[in-house]
N, C-alpha and C positions, 0 to 999 in steps of 0.2 A: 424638571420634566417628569411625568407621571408614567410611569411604563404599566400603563391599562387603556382601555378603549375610554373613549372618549362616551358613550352611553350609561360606563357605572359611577359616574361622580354621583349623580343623585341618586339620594339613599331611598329605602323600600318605606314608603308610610305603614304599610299594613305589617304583620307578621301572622305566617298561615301555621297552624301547628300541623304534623307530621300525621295522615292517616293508619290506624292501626297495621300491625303487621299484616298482608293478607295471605295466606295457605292456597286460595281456588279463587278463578277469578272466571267470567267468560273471555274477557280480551284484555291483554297485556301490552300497554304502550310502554316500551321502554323508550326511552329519552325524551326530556319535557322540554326541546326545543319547539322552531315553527313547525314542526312539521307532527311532533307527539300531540303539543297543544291542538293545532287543526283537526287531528282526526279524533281528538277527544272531542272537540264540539260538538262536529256533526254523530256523534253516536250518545251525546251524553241524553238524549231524551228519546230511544230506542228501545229502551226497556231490556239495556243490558246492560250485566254487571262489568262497570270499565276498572280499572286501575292503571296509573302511569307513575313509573319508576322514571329514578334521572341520577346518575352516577354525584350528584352535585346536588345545585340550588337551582328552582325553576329559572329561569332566565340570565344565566350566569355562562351560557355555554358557548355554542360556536355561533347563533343567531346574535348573538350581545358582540359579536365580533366582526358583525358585519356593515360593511358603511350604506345599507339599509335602502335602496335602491328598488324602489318599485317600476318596473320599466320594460318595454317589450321591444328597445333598442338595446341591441345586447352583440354591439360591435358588427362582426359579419356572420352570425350566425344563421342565417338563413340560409346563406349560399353553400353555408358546409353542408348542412344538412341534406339541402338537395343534392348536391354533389357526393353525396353518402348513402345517401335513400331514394328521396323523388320531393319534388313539388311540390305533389299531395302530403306530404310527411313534414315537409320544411313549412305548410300551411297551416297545419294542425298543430305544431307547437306554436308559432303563431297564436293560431285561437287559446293554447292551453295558455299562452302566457297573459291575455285579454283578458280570461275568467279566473284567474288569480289575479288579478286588480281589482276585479268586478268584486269579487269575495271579501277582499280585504277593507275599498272601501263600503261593502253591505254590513259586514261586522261592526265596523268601526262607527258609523250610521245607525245601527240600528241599536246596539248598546253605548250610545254614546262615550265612545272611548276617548279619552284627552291622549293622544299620542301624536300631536304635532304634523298630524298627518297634513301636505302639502303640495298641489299641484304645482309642477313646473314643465321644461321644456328640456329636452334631452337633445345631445349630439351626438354624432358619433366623428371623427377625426381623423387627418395621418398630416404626418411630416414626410414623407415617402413619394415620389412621384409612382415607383409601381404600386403601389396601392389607393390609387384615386381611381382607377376603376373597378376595384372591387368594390368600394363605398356605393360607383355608379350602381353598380350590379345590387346591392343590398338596397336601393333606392329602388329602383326597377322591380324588386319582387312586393315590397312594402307600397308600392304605388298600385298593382295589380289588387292589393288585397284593400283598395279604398282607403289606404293612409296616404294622408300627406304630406309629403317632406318639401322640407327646403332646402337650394345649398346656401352655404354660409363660406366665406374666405375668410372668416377670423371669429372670434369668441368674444363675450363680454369681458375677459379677464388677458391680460398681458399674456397668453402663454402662444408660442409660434406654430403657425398653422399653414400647410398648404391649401388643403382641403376638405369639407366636412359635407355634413348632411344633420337638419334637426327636425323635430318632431314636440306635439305636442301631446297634451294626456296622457302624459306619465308624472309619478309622485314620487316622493321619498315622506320616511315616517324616522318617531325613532322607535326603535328597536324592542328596546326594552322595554320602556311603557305598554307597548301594545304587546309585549308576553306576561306580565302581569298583570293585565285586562282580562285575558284569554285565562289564565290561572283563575280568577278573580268569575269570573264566570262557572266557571264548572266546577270550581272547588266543592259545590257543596251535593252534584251531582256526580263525580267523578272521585274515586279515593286516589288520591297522590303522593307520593310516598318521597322524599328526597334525601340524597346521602345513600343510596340504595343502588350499589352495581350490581349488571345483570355480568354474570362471568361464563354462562352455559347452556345450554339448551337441549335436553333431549326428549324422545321419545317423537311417536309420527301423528297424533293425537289423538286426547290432548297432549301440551306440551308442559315439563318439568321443566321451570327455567331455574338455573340454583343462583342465589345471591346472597352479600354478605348477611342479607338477616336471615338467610333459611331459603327452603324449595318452598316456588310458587306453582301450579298447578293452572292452565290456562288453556282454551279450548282454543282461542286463537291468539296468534300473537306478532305485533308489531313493530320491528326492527328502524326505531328512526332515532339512532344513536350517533348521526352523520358518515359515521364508517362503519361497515357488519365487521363485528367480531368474530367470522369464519371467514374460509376460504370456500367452502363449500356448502350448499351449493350454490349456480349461478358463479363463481369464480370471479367477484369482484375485485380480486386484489392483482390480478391476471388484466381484467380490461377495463383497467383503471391508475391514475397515479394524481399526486399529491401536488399541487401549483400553489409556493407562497407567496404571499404580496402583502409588504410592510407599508403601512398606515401611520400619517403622522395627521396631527389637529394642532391648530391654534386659532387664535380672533384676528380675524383680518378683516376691515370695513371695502366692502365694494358689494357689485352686483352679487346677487344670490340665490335668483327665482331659475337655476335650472343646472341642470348636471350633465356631464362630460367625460365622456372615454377614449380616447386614442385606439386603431387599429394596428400598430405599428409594436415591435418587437419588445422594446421599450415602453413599460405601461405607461401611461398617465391616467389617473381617475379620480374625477373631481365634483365632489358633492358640499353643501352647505347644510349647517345646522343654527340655527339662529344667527349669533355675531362671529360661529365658526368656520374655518375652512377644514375638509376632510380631503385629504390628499395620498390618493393608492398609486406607489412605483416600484422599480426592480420586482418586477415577477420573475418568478425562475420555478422551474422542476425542486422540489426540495431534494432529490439526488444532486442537483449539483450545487457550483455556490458552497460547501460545506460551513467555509470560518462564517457560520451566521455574523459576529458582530459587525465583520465589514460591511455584508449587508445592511444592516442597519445603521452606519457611519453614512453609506452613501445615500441611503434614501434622507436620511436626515439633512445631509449638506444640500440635496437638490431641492429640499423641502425652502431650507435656507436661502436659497439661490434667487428661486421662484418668488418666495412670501414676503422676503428682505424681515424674517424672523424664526428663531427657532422654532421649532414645534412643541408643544404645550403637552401632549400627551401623543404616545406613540407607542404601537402595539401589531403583532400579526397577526395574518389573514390566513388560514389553509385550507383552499379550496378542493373537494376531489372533482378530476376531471375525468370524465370517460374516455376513452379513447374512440371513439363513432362520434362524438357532438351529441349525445341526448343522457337524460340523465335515464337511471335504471331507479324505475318507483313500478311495483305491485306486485305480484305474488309468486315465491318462490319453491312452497310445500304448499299443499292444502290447510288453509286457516294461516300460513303465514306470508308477512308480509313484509319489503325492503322500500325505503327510499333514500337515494345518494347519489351521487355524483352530480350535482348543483349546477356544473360547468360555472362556478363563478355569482351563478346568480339565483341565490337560496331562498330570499324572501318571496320570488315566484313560485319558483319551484316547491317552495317544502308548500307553499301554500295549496299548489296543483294537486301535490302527491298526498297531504290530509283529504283531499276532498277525495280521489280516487280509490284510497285504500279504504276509505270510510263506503264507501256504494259500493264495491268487491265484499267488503264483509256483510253488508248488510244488499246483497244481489240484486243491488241495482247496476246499470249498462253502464259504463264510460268509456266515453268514444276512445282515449288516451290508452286502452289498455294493450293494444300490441305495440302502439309508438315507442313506450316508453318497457316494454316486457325487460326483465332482467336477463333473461335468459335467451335472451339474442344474439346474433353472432352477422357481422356485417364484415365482408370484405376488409373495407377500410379497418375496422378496428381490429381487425386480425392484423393487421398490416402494421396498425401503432403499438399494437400489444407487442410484437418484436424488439421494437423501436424502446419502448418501457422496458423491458425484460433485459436489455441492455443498459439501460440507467440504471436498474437496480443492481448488476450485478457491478459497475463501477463502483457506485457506493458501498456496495458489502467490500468490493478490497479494497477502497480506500479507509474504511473505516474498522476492518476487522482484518485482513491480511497481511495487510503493513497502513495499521495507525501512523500516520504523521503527527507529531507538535505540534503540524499547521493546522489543527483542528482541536486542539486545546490550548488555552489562553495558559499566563503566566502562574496562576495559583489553579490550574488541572493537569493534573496527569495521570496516567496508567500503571497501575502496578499487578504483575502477574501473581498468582498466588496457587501455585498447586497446579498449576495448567490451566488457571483460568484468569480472568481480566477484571479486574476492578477498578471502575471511576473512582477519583479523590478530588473533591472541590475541598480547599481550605477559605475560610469565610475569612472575616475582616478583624477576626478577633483569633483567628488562630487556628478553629476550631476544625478537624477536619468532618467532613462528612464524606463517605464511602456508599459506594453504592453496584447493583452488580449491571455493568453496563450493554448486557444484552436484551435486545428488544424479547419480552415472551412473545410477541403477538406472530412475529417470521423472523425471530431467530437473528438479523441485522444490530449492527453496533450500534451504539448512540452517540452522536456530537454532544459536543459543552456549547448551552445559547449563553453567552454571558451578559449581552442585555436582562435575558430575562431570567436567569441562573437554572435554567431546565436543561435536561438530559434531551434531548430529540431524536427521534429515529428517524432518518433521510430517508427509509424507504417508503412506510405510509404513514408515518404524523402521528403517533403516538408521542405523548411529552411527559413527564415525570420534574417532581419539585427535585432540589439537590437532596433530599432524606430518601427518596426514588419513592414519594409517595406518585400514584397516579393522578396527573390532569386533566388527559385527552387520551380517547381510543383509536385507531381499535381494540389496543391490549386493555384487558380487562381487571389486570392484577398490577401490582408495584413492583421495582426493583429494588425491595431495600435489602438491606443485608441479614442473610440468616442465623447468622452467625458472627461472632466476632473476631474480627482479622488479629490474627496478634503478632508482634515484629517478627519473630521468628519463621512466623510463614512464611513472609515476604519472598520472592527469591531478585527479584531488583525494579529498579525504578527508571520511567519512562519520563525526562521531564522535556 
């Protein structure tokens, strides 16, 4: 079994070399996800100097992680919305979610992209009798706006069903293909830089962003690194939190022209990739849940259950979730600009928020720019940001207060040194590796994933290899060791 997404088996035909280092740029995308890529498009023939940095390799990031779902059934989100905002508001994402299809397949049309892109028919589900009229209800607002649903009492696929509702004209693609299209595109009008984290940002502009290769100098600048690496401003980390959901893939022969989400507590999410099945379950708060591996035992066994076969490759999902139901994409300083919180569903979203942020810099209208302001403060999400703020502070003392063993496997443990705490994963050969197991990004401890042998911080998704090199933001820096521990320091062991 391959502990990676099912997107990176096939290899890159091309290889892009690294654009020169740049010092002054006009606009700075930082992260060459969907959403960096997008708004490089739309400005690459503007007659401005663009550059996009990406902590990594173009299309290796949290877009490559997602089971690719082009779809404006997106479970019962309409009805929160309205019940958060208005009609009018729960309409217009709506529409934003229409012209992010529309966009994706014009790109993909008009540069003839081979990304397997695919119409099929969407559902949405529950096993739950109190939730068969919430389905009614999201059937009712999507029937107002000239869609038309069906209901359904069962699925093409064995899985148990009370009640559902489907829809057609929606796609899935894959993933990665279609971000080294997008690379592949503007490479030669866009300088791109990768391996290059952005760790800083100041000044009120322009802006000095500092990175491992030196200060960039940038009149405006583009935060679509899936998480901001601040807290301020706009307080994303405040009306926002971290929901994971483990992905297992294997070859399973059956129907496969259309994809499938349960509304119900318990995820189920089910999409097709040629002769494969993609299957997303156990969602949970990454505050809670901590011993990840279980997690991943059980999604595996259900995977099993279901497919009557292991899973072939399997890997995780971290999606940020706003606490209001709408994602925060567009401007947070003058010339800068955020987009995040997905709710789950990025390849629309980050597709909306390229085109948005891209007319905000270059002063064209978009109807999307109060829906989605960052700097909004709604009832409800004041209400969930409580609600959050209490998950986070369970994880900081279950994980820094009083560490349990029940959150490090048999070869991790904790050893104090000086008044401070250091992870120790010893590998297969012996060998320990050490690492300093405080999250920089807010300060929260980090669990051991022993599936995937990362450091994890439960509070917002940063991950760290076992050397505490960095994989995922927001934290911008590594935890590895500055120094070497040496026995004597030691003052005792946590096993």
């Amino acid at each position: 079994m391959e502990i990676q997404t099912l997107w990176n088996q096939e290899k890159e035909k091309e290889k892009y070399e690294n654009s020169a280092i740049v010092k002054q740029t006009d606009v700075l995308i930082i992260g060459g996800g969907i959403t960096g890529l997008t708004t490089a498009y739309f400005l690459m023939d503007k007659k401005q100097d663009i550059t996009l940095i990406d902590q990594g390799k173009i299309g290796n990031g949290i877009t490559a992680k997602a089971t690719a779902k082009i779809n404006f059934l997106q479970g019962i989100c309409y009805q929160t919305i309205e019940k958060n905002f208005s009609k009018k508001a729960s309409q217009l994402y709506f529409k934003s979610q229409i012209e992010a299809t529309n966009i994706i397949k014009s790109i993909v049309k008009k540069h003839k992209i081979d990304c397997d892109l695919e119409q099929v028919d969407a559902f949405i589900f529950t096993n739950e009798k109190n939730n068969i009229t919430k389905i009614k209800k999201e059937e009712e607002l999507l029937t107002s706006w000239d869609i038309k649903c069906k209901e359904i009492q069962h699925l093409p696929i064995p899985i148990p069903m009370l009640y559902g509702i489907g829809v057609s004209d929606t796609y899935v693609f894959q993933p990665v293909k279609y971000l080294r299209a997008l690379h592949q595109i503007i490479r030669n009008k866009v300088k791109i830089r990768e391996n290059c984290t952005a760790t800083n940002i100041t000044g009120t502009g322009p802006y000095y962003v500092n990175t491992e290769e030196g200060l960039i100098q940038a009149n405006t600048v583009v935060i679509a690194s899936h998480f901001p690496f601040f807290l301020k401003p706009s307080f994303i980390p405040i009306k926002s939190y971290i929901k994971r959901e483990y992905v297992n893939a294997s070859k399973w022969d059956g129907p496969s022209n259309f994809t499938a989400i349960n509304i119900d507590q318990d995820l189920q999410s089910i999409r097709f990739f040629h002769q494969y099945v993609i299957y997303g379950s156990n969602q949970h708060r990454s505050t809670d849940k901590l011993p990840f591996q279980q997690n991943f035992q059980k999604s595996q066994q259900e995977f099993k259950k279901l497919w009557e076969k292991k899973p072939e490759y399997t890997w995780i999902n971290q999606d940020i979730m706003s606490n209001d139901g709408l994602p925060f994409i567009g401007k947070v300083k003058p010339n800068m600009f955020i987009a995040t919180a997905y709710q789950a569903w990025g390849i629309t979203n980050g597709t909306i928020a390229g085109k948005i942020i891209s007319d905000l810099i270059l002063d064209n209208n978009s109807p999307y720019t109060q829906l989605f302001s960052p700097h909004r403060f709604s009832a409800a999400g004041i209400k969930e940001s409580l609600t959050t703020s209490l998950h986070y502070l369970k994880a900081y003392w279950q994980t820094k207060v009083q560490p349990s063993p029940y959150f490090y496997p048999d070869n991790v443990y904790i050893i104090p040194v000086k008044g401070k705490k250091y992870g120790v994963y010893i590998d297969e050969n012996k060998e320990k590796h050490i690492v300093d197991i405080v999250c920089p990004h807010m300060k929260c401890n980090l669990a051991f994933n022993k599936n995937e042998k990362t450091w994890d911080c439960p509070c917002h998704g940063s991950r760290f290899d076992i050397d505490g090199n960095l994989l995922e933001g927001p934290s911008k820096v590594d935890v590895k060791m500055k120094k070497k521990i040496s026995s004597n320091d030691v003052e005792h062991k946590q096993t």
